[in-house]
Structures are given as C-alpha cells and as structure tokens.
N, C-alpha and C positions, 0 to 999 in steps of 0.2 A: 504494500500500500504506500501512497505518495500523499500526504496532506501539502498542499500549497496552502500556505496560509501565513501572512505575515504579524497575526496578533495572536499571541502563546495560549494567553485563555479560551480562546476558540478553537484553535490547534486542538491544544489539548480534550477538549469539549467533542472533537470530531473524533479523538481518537477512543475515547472511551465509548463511543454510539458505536462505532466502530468494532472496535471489541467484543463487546456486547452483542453484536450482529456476527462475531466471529471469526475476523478477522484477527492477527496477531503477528506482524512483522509491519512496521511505521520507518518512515523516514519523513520527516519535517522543513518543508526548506520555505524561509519567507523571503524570497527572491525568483526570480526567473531563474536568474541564472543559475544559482543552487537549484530549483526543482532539474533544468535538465543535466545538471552534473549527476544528481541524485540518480536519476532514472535510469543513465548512460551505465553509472556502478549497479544498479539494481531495479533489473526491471519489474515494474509495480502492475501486478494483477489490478487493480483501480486502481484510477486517480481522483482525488476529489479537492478541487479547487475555486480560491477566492476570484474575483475579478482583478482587485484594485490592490496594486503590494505595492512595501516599500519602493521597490525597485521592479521596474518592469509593468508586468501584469501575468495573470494565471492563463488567458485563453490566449497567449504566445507562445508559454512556455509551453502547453499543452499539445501545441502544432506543431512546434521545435520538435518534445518526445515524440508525436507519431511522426515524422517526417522522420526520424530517426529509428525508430521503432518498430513501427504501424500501429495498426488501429490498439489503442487500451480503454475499457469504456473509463465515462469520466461524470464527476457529479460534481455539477458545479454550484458552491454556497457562499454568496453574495447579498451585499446590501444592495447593489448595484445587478439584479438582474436581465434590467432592457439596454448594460451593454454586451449580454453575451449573445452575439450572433445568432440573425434569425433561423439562418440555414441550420444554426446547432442541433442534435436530434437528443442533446445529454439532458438528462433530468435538472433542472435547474431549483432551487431552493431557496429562499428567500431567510433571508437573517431579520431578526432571531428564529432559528432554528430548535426544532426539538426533537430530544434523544430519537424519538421514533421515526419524525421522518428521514433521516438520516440513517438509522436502521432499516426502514422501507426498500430507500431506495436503492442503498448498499445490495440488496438482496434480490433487486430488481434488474441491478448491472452485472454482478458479479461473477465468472465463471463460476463452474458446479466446483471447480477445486484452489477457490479462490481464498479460503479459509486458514490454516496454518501456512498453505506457501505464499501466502502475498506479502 
C-alpha cells in the first residue's frame, strides 16, 4: 500500500481504515516525489491518494507510478475533489472521511490478494 498524503494525522487515519480493511505493509510519502521513489522501491497493491501536497500533487504522482508501472487501482481522499480529473474512473472520497468509507472502498479496488502482500 502507498498512502500519498502530506498531513500525518490523516496518513495515519488512512492507515489504520486500512488495516482494519486488511491491508498491512504502508509506505507514506507526502510529496510527489517520495510517493514515486516509494513505489519505484515497492510496488503498492493500492494507492490511495490526496490531491493537494506539500510539494507536487497526488494525481501526478499517480500517472508518474502507472506510466512506470501500469495500471494500480487508486483511491483518491481529498478536500479538493473536483480537481481530480473527470476522465478519472478511481473512487474519489471527500474529507473528512470515515473509517468505513475508506474500508468500503479499499475492498472495492483491491486485488483478491491484496491483503498481507501490499
């Protein structure tokens, strides 16, 4: 798993919904560029990403890793929803978020053997 996100408490907030949904191997990057270092070293069964980071943004970094990659589904969790692309087909999520829908949709993207290996 890949959390893009560049404020810890909500990181961490995604990571525990996460968890809880079954997931358990995170990597954290609040940067662009950290998510696609991150990804480069370990490719993430999901991605689920902010809009708006310190540096960068989540839906560059996201086309970085699949352009590097390919396709990884991705959930994107933003205060800023209507700047993720309309073409986008990823489940989008609106902040503040809660445990379950984050759960939901974790469950909704996630390979069947996305659980301990992501």
């Amino acid at each position: 798993m890949l959390i893009i996100e560049d404020e810890p408490m909500v990181a961490m907030f995604i990571e525990e919904a996460l968890e809880l949904a079954g997931a358990s191997s995170f990597d954290i990057a609040a940067t662009e560029a950290d998510a696609v270092a991150f990804a480069a070293r370990h490719r993430p069964t999901v991605i689920t990403s902010d809009v708006r980071l310190v540096e960068g943004t989540g839906p560059r970094a996201v086309e970085q890793i699949h352009n590097q990659l390919g396709d990884i589904p991705v959930i994107f969790i933003t205060g800023t929803p209507f700047e993720c692309e309309a073409k986008n087909t990823s489940p989008v999520l609106m902040k503040p978020v809660t445990l379950n829908a984050v759960m939901k949709a974790f469950e909704k993207v996630a390979p069947e053997d996305a659980g301990c290996l992501s």
